[in-house]
Rosetta silent file (secondary structure, phi, psi, omega in degrees, C-alpha in Angstrom):
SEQUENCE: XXXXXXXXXXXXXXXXXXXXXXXXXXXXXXXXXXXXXXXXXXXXXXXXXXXXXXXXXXXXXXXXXXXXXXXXXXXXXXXXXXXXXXXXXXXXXXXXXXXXXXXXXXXXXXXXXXXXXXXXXXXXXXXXXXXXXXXXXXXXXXXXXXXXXXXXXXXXXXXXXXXXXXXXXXXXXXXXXXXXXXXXXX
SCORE:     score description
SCORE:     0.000 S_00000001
   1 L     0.000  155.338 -122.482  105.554  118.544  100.031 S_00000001
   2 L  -140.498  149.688 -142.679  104.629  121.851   98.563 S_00000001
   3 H   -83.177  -37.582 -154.463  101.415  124.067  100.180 S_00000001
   4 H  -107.422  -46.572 -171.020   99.081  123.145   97.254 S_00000001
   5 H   -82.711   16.752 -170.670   99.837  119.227   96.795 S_00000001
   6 H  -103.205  -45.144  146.531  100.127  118.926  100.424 S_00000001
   7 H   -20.337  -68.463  164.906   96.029  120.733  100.278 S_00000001
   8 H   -14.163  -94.644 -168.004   95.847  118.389   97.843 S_00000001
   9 H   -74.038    4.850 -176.878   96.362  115.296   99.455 S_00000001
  10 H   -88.555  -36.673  172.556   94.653  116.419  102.980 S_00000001
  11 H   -59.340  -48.504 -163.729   91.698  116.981  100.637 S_00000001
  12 H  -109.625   19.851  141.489   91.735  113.482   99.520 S_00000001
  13 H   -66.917  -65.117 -169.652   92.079  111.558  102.622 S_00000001
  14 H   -44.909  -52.962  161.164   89.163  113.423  103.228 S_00000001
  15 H   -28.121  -90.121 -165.708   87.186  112.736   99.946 S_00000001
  16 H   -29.031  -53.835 -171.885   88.625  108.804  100.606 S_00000001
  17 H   -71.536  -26.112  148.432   87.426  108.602  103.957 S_00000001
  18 H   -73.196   -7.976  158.250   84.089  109.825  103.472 S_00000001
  19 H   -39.854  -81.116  173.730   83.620  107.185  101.209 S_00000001
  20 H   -30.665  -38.601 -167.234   84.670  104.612  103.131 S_00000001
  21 H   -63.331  -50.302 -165.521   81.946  105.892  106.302 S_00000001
  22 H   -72.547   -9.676  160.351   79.720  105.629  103.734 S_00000001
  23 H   -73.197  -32.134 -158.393   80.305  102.278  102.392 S_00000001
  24 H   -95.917  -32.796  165.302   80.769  100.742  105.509 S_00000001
  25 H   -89.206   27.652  167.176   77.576  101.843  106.941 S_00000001
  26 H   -86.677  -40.875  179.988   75.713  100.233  104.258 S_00000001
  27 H   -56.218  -66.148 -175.790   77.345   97.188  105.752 S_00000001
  28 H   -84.350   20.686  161.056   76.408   97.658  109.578 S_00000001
  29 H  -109.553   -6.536  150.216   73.120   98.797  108.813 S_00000001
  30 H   -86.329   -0.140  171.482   72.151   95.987  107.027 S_00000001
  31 L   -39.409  163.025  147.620   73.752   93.308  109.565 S_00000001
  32 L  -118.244   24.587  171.482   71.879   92.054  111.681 S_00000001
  33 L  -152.052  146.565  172.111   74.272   92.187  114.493 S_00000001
  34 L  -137.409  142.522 -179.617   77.219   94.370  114.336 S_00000001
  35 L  -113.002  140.442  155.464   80.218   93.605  116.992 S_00000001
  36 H    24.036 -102.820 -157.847   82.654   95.625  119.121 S_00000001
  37 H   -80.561   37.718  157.601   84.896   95.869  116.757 S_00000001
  38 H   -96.411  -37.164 -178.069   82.818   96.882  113.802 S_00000001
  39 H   -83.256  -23.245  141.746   81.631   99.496  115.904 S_00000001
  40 H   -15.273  -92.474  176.929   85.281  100.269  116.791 S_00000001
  41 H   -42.651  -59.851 -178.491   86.392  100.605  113.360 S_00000001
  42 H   -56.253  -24.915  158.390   83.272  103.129  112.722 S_00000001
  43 H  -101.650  -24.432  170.152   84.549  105.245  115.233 S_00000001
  44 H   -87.906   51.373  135.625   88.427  105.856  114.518 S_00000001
  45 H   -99.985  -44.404  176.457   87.032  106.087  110.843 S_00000001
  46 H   -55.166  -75.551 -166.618   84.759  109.097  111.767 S_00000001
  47 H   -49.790    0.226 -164.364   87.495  110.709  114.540 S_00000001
  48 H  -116.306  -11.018  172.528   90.199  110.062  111.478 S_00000001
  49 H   -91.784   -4.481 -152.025   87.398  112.161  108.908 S_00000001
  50 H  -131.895    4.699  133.209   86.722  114.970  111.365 S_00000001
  51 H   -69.192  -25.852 -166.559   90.931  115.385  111.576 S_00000001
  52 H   -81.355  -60.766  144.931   91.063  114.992  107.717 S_00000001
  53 L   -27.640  -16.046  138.868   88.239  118.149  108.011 S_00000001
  54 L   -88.338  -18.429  179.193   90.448  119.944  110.399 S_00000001
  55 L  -102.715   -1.309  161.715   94.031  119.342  108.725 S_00000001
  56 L   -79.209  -25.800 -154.338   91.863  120.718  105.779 S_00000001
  57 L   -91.450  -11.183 -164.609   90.565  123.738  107.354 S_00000001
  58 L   -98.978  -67.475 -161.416   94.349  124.487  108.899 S_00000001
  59 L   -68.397   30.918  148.838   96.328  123.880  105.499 S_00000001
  60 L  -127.599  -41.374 -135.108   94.033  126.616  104.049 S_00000001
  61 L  -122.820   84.284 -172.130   93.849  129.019  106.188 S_00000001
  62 H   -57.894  -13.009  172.628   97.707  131.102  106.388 S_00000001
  63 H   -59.158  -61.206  172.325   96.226  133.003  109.512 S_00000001
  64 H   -24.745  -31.784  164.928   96.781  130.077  111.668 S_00000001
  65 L    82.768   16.073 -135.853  100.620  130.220  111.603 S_00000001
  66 L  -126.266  127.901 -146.654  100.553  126.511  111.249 S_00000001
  67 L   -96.127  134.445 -171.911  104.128  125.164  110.054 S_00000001
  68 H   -81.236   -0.224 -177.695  103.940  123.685  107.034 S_00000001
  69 H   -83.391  -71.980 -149.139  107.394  121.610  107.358 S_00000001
  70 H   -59.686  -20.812 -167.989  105.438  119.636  110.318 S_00000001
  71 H   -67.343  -58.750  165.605  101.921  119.411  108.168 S_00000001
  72 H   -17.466  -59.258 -169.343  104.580  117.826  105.465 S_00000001
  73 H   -84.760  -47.098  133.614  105.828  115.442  107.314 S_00000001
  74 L    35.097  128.413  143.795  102.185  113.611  108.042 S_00000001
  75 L   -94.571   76.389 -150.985  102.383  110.548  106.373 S_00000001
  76 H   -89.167  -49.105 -159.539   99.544  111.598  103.969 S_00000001
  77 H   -62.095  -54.107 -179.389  101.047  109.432  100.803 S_00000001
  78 H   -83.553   -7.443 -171.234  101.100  105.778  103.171 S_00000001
  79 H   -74.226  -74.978 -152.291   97.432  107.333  105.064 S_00000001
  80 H   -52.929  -46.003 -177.557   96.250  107.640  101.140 S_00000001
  81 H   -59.253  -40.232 -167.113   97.765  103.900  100.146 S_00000001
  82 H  -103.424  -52.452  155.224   95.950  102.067  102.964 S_00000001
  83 H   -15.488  -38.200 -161.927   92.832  103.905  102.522 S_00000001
  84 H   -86.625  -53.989  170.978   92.566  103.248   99.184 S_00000001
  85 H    -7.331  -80.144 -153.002   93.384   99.485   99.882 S_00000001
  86 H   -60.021  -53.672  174.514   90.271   99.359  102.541 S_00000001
  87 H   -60.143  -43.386 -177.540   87.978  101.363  100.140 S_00000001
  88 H   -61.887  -19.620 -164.191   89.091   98.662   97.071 S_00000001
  89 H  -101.515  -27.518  167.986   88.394   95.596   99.099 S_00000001
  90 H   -35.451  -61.153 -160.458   84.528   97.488  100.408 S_00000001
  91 H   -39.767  -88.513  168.473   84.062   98.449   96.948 S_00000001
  92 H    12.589  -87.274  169.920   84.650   94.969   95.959 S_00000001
  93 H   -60.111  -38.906 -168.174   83.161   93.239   98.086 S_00000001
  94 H   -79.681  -12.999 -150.597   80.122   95.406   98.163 S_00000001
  95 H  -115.872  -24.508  165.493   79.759   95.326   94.689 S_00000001
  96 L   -17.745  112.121 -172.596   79.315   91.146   94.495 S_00000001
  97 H   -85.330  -60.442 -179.252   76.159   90.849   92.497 S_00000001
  98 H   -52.170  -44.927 -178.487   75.819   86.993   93.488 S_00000001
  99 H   -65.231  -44.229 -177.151   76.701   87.571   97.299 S_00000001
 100 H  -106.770   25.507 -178.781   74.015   90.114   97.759 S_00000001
 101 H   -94.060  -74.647 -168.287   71.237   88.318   95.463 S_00000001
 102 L   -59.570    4.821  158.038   71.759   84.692   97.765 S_00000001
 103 L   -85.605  -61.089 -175.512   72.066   86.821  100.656 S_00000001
 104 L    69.523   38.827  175.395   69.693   89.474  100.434 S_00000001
 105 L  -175.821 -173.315  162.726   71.626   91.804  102.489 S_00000001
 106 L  -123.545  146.793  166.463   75.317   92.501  103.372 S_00000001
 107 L  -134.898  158.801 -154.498   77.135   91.351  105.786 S_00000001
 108 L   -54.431  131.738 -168.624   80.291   92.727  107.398 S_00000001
 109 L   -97.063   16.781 -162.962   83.200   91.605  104.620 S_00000001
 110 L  -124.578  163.806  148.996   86.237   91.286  107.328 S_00000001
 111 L   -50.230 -156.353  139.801   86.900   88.761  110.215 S_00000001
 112 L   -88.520  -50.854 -154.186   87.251   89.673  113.191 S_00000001
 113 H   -65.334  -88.359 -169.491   91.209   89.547  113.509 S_00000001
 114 H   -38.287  -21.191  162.153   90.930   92.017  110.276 S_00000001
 115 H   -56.478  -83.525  100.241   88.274   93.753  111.559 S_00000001
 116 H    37.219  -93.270 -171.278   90.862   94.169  114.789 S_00000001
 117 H   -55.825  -52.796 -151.056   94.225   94.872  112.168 S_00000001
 118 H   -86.271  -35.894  166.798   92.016   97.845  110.673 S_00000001
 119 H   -34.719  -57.292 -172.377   90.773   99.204  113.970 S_00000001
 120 H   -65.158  -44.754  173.164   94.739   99.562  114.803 S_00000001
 121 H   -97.474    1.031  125.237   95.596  101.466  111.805 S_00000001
 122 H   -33.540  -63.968 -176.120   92.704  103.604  111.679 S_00000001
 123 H   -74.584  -54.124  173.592   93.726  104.686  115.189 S_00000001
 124 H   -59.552  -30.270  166.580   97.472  105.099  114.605 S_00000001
 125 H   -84.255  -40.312 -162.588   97.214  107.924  111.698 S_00000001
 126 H   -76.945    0.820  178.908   94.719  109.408  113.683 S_00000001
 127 H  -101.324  -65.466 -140.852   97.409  109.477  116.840 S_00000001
 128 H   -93.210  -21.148 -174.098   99.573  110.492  114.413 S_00000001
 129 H   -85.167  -26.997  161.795   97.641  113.252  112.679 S_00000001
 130 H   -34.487  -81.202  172.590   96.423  114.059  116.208 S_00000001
 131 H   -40.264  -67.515  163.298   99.724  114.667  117.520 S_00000001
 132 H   -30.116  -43.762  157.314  100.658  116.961  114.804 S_00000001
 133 H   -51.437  -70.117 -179.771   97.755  118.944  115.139 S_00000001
 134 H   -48.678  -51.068  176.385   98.358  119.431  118.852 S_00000001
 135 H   -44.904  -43.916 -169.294  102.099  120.101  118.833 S_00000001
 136 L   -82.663   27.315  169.596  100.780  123.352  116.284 S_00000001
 137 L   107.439  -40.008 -179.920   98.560  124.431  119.269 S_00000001
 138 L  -118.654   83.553  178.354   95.267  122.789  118.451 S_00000001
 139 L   -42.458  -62.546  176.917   94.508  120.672  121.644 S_00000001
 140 L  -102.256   55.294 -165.565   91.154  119.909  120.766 S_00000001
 141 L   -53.808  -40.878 -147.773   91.756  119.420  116.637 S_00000001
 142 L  -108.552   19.806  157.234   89.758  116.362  115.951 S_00000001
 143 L    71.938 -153.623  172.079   86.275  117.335  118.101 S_00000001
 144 L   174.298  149.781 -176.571   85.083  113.800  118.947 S_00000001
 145 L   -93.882  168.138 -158.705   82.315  111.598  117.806 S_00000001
 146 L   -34.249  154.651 -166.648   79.337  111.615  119.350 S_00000001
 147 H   -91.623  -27.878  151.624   79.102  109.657  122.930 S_00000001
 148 H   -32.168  -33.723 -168.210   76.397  107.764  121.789 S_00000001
 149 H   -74.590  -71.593  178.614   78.563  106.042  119.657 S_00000001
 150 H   -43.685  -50.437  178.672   81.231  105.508  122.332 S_00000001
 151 H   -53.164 -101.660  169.898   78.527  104.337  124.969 S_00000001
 152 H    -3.836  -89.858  172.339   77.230  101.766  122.229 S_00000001
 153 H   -39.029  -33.327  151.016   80.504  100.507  121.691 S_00000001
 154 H   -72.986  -25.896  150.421   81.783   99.899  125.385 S_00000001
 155 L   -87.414   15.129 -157.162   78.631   98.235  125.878 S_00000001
 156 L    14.549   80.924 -147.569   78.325   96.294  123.480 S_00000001
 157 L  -122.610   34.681  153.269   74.684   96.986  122.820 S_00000001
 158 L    61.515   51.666 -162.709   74.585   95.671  119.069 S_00000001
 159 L   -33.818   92.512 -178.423   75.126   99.382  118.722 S_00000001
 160 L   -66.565  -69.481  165.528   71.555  100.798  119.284 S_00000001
 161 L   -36.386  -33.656 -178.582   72.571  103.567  120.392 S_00000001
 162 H   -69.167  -43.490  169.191   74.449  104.033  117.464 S_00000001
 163 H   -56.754    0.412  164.821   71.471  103.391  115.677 S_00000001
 164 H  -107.290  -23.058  164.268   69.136  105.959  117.364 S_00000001
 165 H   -45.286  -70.093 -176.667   72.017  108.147  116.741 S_00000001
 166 L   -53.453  -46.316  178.989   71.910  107.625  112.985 S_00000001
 167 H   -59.258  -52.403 -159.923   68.195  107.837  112.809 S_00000001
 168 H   -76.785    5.211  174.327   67.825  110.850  115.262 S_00000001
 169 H  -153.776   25.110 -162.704   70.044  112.551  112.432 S_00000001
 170 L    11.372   55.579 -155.037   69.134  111.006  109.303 S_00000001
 171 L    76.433   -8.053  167.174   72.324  109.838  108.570 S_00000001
 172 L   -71.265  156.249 -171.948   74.379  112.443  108.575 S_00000001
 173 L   -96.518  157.196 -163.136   77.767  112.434  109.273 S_00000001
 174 E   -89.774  160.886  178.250   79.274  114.820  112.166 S_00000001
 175 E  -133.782 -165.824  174.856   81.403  117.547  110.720 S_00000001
 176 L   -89.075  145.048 -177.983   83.714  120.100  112.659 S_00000001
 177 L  -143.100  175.058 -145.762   82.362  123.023  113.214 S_00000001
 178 L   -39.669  -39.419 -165.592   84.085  126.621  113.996 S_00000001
 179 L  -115.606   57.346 -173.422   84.438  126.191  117.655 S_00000001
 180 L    20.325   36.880   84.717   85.836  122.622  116.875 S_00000001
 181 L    11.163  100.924  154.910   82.750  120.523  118.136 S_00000001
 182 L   -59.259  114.754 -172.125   81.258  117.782  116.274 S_00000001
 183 E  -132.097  155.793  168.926   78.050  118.526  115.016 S_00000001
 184 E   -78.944  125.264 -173.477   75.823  117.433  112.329 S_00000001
 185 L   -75.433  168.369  172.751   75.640  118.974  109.106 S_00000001
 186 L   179.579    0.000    0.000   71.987  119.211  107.088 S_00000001
């Protein structure tokens, strides 16, 4: 893959993925429970945008030395396919006129098992975009989301914490910042 469609498609895993965060927390903020693995899934969706935000920032920047054979080989094309999937069935679902009139909210549009299946493949491109990073040098590439989050999630605390998180930042999403840190943009 070639320097500019390889930009390219590292751009739009990014693009895709902030979608998704943002679709999906329309979902677990109007739940009224959210479980383990929803709050799973919300974190290797974040850590897999704040790598998408770092394999952007490397595949720009030619100082970096960072070999563009290995960036290549990334399986950005099946990343982009299952992405798209997960955003079409949100969308979808999200978009149900009837479902959120007799509802009057949303609720979480997966299983658990599915819930689970996405959790797994979430985590494996980010292990694999992970790896890739690191082999070029850059140990701590993907930052890490906030420990609120994590704490919330291992405790299964109907993630409160995440939710004084979100509040205590008005929603913003964490971004990378110079000296690879997550932090919140505003």
């Amino acid at each position: 893959m070639e320097a500019v469609s390889l930009a390219s498609g590292i751009a739009g895993l990014l693009s895709l993925s902030i979608s998704i965060i943002g679709i999906s927390y329309k979902y677990i903020s109007s739940a009224n429970k959210a479980s383990k693995s929803e709050g799973e899934y919300i974190v290797e969706l974040a850590n897999l945008k704040l790598l998408f935000s770092r394999l952007q920032e490397v595949s720009h920047s030619s100082e970096l030395g960072v070999s563009s054979k290995l960036l290549s080989s990334l399986p950005i094309s099946e990343c982009m396919r299952d992405l798209e999937q997960l955003h079409s069935k949100l969308k979808k679902r999200s978009s149900s006129r009837l479902f959120m009139i007799k509802f009057n909210k949303l609720s979480w549009p997966f299983v658990e098992e599915e819930t689970l299946q996405l959790v797994k493949m979430l985590h494996r491109y980010r292990e694999i975009f992970q790896t890739s990073l690191t082999t070029e040098g850059f140990h701590d590439a993907s930052g890490s989301y906030p420990s609120q989050v994590g704490y919330a999630v291992r405790n299964g605390s109907k993630l409160a914490k995440f939710g004084k998180f979100r509040r205590e930042t008005k929603g913003r999403l964490p971004t990378v910042s110079s000296d690879k840190r997550a932090v919140v943009s505003g």
